[in-house]
PQR file of N, CA, C, O and H, with PARSE charges and radii, in Angstrom:
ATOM      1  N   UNK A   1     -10.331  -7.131 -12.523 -0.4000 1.5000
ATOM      2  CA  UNK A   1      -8.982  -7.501 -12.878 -0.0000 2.0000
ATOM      3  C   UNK A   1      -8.068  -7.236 -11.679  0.5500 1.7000
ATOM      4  O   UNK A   1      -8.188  -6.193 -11.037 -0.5500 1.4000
ATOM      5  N   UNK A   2      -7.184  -8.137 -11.375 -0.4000 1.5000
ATOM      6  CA  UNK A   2      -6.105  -8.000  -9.775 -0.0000 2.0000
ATOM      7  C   UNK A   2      -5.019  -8.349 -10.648  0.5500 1.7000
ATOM      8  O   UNK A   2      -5.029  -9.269 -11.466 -0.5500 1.4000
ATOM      9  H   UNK A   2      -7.086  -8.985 -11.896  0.4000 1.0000
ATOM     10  N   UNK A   3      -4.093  -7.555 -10.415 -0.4000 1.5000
ATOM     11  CA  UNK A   3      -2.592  -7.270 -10.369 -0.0000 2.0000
ATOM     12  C   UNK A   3      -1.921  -7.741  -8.784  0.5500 1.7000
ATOM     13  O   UNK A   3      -2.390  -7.765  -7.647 -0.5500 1.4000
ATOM     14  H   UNK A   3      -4.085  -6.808  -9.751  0.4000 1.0000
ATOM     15  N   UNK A   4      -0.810  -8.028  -9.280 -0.4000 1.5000
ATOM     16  CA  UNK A   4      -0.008  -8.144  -7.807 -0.0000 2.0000
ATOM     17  C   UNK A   4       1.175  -7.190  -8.145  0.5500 1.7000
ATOM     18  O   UNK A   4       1.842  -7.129  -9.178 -0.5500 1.4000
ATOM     19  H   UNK A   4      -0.428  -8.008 -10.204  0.4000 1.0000
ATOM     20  N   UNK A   5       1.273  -6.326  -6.785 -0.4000 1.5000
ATOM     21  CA  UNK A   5       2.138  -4.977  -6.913 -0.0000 2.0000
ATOM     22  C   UNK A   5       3.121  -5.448  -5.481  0.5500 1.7000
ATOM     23  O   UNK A   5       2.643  -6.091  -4.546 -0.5500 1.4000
ATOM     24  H   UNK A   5       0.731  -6.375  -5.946  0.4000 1.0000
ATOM     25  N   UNK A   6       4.359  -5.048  -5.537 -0.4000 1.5000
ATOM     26  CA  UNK A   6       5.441  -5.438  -4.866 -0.0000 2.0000
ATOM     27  C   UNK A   6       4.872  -4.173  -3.794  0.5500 1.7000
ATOM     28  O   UNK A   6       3.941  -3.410  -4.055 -0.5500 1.4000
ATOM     29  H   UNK A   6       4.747  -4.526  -6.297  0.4000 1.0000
ATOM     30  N   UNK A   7       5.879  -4.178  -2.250 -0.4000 1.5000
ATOM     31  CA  UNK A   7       6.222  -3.274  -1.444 -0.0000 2.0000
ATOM     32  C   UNK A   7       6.381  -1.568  -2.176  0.5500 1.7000
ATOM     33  O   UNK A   7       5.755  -0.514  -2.060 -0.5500 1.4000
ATOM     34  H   UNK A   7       6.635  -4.797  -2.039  0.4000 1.0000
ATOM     35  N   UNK A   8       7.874  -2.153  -3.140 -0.4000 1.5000
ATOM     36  CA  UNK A   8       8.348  -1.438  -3.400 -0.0000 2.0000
ATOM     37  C   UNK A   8       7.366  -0.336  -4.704  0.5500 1.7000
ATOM     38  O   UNK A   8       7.362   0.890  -4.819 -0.5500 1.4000
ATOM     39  H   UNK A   8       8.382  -3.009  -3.234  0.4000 1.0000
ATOM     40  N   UNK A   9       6.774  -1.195  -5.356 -0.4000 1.5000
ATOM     41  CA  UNK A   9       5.739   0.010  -6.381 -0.0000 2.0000
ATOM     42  C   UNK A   9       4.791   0.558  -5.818  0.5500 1.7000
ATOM     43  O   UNK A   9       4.585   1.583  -6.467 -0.5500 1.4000
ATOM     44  H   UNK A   9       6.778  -2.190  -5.263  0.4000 1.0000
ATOM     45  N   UNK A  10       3.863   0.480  -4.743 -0.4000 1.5000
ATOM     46  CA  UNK A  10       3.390   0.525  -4.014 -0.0000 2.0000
ATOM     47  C   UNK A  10       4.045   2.184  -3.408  0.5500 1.7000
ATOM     48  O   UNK A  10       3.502   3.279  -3.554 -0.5500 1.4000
ATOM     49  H   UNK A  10       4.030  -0.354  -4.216  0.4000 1.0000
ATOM     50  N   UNK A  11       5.252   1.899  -2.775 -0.4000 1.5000
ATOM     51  CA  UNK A  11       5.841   2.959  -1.680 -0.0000 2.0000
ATOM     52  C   UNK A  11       5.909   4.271  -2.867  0.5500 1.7000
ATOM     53  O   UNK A  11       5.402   5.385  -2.739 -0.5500 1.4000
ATOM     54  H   UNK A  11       5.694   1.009  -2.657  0.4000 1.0000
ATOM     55  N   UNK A  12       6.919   3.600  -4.366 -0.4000 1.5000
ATOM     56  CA  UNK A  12       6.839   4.726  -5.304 -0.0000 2.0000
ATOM     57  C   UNK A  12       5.445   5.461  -5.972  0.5500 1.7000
ATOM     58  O   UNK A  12       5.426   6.653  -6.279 -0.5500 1.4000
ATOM     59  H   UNK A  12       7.331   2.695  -4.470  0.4000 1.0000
ATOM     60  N   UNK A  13       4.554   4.752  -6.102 -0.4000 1.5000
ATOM     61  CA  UNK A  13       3.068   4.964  -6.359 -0.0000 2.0000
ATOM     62  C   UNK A  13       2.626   6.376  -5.493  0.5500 1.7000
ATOM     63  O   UNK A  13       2.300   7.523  -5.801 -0.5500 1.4000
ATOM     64  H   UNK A  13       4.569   3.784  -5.853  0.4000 1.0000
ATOM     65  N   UNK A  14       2.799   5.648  -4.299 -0.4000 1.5000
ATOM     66  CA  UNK A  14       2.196   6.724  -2.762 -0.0000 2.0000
ATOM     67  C   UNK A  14       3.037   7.921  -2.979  0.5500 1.7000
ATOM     68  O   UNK A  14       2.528   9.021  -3.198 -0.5500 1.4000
ATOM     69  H   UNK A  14       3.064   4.717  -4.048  0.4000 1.0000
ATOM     70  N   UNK A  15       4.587   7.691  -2.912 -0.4000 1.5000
ATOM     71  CA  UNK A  15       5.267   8.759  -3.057 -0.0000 2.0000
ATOM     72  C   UNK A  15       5.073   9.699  -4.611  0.5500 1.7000
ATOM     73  O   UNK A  15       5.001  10.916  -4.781 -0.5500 1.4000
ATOM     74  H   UNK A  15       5.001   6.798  -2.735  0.4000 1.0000
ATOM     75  N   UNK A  16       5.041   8.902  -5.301 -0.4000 1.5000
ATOM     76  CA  UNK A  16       4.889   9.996  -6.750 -0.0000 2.0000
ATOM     77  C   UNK A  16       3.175  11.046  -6.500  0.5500 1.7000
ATOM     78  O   UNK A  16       3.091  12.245  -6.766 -0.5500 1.4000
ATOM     79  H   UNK A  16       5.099   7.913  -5.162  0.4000 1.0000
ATOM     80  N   UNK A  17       2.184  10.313  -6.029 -0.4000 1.5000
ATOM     81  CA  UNK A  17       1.447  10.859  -5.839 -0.0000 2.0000
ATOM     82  C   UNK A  17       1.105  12.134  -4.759  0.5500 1.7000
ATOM     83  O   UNK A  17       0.424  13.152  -4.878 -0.5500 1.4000
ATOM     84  H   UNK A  17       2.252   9.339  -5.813  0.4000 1.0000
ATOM     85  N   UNK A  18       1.855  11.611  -3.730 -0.4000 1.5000
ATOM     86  CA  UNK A  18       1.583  12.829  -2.776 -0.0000 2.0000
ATOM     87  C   UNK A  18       2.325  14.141  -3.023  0.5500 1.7000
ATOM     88  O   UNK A  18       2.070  15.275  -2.617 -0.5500 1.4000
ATOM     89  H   UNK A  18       2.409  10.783  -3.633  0.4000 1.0000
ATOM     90  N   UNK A  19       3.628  13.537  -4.046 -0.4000 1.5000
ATOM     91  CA  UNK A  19       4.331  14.677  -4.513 -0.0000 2.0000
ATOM     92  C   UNK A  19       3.820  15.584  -5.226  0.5500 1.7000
ATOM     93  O   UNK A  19       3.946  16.794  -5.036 -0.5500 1.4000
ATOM     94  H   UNK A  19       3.835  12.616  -4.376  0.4000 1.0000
ATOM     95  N   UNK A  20       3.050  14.912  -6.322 -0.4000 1.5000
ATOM     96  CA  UNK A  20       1.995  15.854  -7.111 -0.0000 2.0000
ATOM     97  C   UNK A  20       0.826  16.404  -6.439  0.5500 1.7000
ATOM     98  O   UNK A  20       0.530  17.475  -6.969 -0.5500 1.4000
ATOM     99  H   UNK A  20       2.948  13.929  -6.476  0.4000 1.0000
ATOM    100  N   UNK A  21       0.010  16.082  -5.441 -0.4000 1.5000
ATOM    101  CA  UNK A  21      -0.590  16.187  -5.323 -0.0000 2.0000
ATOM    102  C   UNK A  21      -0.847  16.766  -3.925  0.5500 1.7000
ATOM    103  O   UNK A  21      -2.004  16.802  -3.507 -0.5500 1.4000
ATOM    104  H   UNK A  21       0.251  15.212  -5.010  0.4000 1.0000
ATOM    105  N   UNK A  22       0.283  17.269  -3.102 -0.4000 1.5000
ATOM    106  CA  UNK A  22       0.724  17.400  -1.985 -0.0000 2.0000
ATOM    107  C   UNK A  22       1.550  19.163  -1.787  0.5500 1.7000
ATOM    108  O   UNK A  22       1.787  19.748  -2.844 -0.5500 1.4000
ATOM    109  H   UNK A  22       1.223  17.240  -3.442  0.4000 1.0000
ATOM    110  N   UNK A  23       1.818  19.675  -0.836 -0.4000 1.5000
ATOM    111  CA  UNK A  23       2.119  21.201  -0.994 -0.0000 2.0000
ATOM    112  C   UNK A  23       3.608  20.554  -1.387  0.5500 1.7000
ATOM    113  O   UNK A  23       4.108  19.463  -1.111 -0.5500 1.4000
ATOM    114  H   UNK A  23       1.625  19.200   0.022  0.4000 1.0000
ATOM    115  N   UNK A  24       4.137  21.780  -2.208 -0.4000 1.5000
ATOM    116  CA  UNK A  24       5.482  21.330  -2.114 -0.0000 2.0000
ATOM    117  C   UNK A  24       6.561  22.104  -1.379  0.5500 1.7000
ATOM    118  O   UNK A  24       6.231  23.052  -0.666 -0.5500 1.4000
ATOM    119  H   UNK A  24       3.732  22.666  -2.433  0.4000 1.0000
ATOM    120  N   UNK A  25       7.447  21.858  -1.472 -0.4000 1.5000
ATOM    121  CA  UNK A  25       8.654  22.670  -0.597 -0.0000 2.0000
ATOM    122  C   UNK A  25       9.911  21.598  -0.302  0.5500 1.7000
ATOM    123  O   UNK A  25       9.519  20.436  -0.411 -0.5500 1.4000
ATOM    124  H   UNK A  25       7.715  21.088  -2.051  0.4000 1.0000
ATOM    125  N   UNK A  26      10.925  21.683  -0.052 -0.4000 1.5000
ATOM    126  CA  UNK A  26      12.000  21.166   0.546 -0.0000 2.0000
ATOM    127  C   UNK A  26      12.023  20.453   1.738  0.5500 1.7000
ATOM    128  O   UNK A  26      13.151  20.011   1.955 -0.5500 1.4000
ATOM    129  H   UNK A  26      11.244  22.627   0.037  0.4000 1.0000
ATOM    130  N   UNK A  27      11.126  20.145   2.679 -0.4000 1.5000
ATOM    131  CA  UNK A  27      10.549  19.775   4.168 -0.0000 2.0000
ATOM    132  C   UNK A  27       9.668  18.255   3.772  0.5500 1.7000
ATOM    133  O   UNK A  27       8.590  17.856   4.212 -0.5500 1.4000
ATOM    134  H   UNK A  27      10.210  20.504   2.503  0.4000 1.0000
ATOM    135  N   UNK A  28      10.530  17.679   2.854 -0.4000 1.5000
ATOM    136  CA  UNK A  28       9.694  16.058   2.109 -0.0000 2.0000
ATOM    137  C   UNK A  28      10.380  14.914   2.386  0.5500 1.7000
ATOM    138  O   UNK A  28      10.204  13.931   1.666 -0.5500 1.4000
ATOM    139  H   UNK A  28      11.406  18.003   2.497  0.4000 1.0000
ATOM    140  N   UNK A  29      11.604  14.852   3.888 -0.4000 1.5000
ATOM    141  CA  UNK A  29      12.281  13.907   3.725 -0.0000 2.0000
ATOM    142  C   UNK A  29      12.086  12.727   4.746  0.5500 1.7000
ATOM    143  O   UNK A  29      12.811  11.828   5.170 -0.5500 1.4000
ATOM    144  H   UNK A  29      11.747  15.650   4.473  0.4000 1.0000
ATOM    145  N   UNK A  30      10.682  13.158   4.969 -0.4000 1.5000
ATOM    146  CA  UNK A  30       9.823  12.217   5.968 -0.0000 2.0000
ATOM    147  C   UNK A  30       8.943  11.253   5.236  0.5500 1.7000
ATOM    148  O   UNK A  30       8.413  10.245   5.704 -0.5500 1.4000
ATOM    149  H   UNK A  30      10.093  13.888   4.624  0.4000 1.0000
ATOM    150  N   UNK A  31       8.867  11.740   3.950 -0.4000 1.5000
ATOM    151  CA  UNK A  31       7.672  11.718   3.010 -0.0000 2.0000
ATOM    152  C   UNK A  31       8.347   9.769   2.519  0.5500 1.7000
ATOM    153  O   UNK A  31       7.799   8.788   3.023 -0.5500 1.4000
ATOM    154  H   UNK A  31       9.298  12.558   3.569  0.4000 1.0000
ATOM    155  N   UNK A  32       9.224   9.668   1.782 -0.4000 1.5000
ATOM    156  CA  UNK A  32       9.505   8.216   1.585 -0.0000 2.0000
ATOM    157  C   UNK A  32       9.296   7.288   2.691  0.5500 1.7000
ATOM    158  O   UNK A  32       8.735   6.215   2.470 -0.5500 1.4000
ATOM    159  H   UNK A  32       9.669  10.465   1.373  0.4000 1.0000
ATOM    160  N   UNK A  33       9.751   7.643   4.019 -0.4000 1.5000
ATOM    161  CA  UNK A  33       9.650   6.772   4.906 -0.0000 2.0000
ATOM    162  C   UNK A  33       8.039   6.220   5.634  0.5500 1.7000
ATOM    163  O   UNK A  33       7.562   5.119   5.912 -0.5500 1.4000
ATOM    164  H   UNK A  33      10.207   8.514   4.198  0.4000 1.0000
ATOM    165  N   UNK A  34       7.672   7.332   5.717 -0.4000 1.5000
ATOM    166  CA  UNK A  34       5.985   7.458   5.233 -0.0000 2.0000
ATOM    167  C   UNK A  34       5.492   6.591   4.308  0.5500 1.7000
ATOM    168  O   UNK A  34       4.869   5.585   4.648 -0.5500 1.4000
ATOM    169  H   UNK A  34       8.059   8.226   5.491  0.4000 1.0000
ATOM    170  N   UNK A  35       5.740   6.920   2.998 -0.4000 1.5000
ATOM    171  CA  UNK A  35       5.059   5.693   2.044 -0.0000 2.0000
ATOM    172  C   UNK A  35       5.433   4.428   2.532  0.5500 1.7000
ATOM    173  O   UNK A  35       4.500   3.630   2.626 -0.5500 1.4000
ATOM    174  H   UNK A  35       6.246   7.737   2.722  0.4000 1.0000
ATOM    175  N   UNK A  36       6.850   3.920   2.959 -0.4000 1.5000
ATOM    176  CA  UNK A  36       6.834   2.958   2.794 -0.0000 2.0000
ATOM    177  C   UNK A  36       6.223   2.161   4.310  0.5500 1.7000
ATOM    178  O   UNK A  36       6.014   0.962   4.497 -0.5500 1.4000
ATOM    179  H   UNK A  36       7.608   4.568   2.883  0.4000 1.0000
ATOM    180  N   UNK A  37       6.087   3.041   5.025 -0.4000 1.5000
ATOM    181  CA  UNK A  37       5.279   2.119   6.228 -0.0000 2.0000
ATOM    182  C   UNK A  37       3.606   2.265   5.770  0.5500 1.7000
ATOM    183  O   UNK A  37       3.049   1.186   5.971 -0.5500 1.4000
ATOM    184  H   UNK A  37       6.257   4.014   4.874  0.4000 1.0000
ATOM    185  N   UNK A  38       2.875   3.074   5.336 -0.4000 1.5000
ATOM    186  CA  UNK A  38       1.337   3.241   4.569 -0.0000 2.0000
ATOM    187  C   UNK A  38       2.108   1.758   3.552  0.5500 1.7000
ATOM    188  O   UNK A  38       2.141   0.878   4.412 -0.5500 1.4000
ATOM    189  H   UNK A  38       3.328   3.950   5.172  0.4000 1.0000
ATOM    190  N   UNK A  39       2.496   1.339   2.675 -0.4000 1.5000
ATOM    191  CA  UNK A  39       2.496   0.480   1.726 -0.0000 2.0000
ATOM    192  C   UNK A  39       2.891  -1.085   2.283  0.5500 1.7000
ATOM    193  O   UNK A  39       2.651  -2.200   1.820 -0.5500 1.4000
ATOM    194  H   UNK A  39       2.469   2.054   1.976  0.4000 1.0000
ATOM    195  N   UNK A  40       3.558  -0.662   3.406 -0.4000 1.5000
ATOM    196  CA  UNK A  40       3.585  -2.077   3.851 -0.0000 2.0000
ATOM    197  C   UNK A  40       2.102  -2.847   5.043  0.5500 1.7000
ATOM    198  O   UNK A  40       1.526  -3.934   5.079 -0.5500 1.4000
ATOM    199  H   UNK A  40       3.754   0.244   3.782  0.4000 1.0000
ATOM    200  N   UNK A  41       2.019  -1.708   5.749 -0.4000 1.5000
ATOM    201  CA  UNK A  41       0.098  -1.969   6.751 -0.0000 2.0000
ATOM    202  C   UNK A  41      -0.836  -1.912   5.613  0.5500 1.7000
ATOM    203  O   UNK A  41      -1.931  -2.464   5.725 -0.5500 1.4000
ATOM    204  H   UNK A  41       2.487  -0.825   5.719  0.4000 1.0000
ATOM    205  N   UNK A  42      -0.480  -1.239   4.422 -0.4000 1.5000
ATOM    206  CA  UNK A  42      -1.617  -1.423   3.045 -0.0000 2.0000
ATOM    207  C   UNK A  42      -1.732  -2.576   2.921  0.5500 1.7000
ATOM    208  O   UNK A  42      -2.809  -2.997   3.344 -0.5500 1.4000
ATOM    209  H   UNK A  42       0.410  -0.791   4.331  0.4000 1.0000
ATOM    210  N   UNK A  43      -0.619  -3.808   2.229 -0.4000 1.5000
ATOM    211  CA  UNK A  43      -0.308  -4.949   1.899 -0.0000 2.0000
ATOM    212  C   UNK A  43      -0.424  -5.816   3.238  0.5500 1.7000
ATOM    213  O   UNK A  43      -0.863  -6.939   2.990 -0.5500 1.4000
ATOM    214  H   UNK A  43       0.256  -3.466   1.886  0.4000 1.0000
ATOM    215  N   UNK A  44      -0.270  -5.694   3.993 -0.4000 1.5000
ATOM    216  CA  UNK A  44      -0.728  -7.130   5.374 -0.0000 2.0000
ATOM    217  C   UNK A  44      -1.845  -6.456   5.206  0.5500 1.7000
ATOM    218  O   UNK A  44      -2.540  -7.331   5.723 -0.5500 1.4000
ATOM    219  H   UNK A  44       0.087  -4.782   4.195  0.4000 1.0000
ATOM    220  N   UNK A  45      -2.657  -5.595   4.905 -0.4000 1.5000
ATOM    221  CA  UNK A  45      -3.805  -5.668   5.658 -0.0000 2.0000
ATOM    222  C   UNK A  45      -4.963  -6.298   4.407  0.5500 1.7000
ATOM    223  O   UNK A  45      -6.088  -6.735   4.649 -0.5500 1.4000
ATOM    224  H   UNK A  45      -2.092  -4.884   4.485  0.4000 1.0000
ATOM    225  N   UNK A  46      -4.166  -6.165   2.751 -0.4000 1.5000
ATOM    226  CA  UNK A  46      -4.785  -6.872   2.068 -0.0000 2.0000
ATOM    227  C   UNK A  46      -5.085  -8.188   1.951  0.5500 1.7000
ATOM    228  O   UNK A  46      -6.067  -8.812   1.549 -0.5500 1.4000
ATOM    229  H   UNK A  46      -3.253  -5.809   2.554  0.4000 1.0000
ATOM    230  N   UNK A  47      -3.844  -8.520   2.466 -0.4000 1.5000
ATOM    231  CA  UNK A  47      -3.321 -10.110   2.722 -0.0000 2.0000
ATOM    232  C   UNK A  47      -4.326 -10.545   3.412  0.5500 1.7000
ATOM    233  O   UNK A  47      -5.124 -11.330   2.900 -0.5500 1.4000
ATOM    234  H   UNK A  47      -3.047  -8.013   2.793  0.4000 1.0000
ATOM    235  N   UNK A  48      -4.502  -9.974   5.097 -0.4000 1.5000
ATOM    236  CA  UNK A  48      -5.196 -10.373   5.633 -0.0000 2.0000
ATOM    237  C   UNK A  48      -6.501 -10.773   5.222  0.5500 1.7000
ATOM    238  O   UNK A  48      -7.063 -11.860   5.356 -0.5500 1.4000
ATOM    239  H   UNK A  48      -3.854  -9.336   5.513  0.4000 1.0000
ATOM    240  N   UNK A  49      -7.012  -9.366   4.529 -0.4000 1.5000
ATOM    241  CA  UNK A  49      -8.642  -9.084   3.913 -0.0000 2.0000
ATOM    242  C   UNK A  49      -8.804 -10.449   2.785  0.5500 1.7000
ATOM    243  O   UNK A  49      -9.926 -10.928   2.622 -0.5500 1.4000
ATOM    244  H   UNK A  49      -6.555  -8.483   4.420  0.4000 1.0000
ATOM    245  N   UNK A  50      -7.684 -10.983   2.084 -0.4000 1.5000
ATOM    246  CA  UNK A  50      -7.798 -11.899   1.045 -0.0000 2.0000
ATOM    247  C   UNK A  50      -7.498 -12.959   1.682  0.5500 1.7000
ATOM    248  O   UNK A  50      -8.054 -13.967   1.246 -0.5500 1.4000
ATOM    249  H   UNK A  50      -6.773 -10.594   2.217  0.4000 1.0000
ATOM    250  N   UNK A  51      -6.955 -13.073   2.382 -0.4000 1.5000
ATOM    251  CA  UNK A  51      -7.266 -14.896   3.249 -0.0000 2.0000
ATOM    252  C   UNK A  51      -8.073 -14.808   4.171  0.5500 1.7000
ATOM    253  O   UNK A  51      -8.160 -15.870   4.788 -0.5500 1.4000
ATOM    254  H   UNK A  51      -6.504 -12.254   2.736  0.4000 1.0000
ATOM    255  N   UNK A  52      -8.908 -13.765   4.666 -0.4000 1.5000
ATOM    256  CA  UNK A  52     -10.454 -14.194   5.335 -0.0000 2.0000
ATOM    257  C   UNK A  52     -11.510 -14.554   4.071  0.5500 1.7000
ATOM    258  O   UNK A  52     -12.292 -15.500   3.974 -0.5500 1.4000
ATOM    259  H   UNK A  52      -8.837 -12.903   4.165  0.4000 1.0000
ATOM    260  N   UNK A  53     -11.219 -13.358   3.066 -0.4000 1.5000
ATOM    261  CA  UNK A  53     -12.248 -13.671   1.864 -0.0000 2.0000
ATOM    262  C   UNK A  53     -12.285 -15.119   1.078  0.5500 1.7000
ATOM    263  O   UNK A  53     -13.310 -15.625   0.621 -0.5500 1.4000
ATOM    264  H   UNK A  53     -10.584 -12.590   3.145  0.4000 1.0000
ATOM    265  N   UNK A  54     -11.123 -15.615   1.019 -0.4000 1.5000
ATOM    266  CA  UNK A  54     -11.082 -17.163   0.727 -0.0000 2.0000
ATOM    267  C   UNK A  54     -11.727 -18.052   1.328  0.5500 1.7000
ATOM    268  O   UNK A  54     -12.550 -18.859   0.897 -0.5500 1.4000
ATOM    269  H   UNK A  54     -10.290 -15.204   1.390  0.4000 1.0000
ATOM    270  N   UNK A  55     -11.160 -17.810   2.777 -0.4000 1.5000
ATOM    271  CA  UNK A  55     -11.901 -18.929   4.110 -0.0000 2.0000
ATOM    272  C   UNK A  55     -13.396 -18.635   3.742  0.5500 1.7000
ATOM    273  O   UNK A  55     -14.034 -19.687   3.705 -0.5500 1.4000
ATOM    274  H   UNK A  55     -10.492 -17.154   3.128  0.4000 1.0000
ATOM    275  N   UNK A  56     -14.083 -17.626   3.482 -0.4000 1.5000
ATOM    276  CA  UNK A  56     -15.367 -17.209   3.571 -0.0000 2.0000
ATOM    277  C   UNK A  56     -16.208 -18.109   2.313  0.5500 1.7000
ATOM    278  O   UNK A  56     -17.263 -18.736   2.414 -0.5500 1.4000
ATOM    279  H   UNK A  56     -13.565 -16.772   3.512  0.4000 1.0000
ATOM    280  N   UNK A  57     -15.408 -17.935   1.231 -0.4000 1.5000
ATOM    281  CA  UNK A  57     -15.635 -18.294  -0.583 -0.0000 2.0000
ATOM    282  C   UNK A  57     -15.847 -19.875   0.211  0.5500 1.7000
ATOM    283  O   UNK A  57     -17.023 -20.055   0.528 -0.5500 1.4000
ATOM    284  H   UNK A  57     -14.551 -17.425   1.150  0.4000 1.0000
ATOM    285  N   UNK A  58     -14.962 -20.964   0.553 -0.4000 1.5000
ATOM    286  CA  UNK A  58     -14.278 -22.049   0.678 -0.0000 2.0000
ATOM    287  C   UNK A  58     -15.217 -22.768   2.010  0.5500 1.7000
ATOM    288  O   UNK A  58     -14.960 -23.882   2.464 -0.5500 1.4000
ATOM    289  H   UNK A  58     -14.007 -20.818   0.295  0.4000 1.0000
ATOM    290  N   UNK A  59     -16.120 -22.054   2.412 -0.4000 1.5000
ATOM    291  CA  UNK A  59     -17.015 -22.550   3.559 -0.0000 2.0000
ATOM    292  C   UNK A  59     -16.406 -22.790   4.898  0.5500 1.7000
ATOM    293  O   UNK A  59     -16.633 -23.681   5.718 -0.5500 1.4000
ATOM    294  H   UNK A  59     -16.329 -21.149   2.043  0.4000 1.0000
ATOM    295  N   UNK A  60     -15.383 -21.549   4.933 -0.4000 1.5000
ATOM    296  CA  UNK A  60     -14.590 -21.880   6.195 -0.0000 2.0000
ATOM    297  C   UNK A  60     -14.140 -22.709   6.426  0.5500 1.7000
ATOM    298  O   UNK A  60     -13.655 -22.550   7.546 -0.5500 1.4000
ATOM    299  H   UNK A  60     -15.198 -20.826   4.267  0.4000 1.0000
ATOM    300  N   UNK A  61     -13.833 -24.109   5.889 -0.4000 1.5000
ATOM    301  CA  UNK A  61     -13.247 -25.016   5.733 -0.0000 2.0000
ATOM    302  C   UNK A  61     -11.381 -24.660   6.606  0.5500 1.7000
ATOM    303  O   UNK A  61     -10.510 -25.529   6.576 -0.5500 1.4000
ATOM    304  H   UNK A  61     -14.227 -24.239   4.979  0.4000 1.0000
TER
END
């Protein structure tokens, strides 16, 4: 099953998780800007991975 997830759920996803799951403290205000560059090289790089996998399906055509 594939979902399509925006930039933006993506960046909150990464961020809710590392929060939980991450040391905590007051020293986290690097941490959003972080997700959102990991969520955007995440997404081109899926992009990428899913329009080679097509060309591949499609006989390189």
């Amino acid at each position: 099953m594939t979902r399509q997830i925006t930039e933006q759920e993506l960046t909150e996803f990464l961020f809710d998780r590392l929060i939980v799951h991450g040391p905590s403290g007051p020293d986290t205000e690097w941490l959003r800007p972080a997700c959102q560059q990991v969520a955007t090289e995440l997404l081109e790089e899926a992009e990428i991975f899913y329009k080679e996998s097509d060309r591949v399906l499609d006989g390189g055509a």
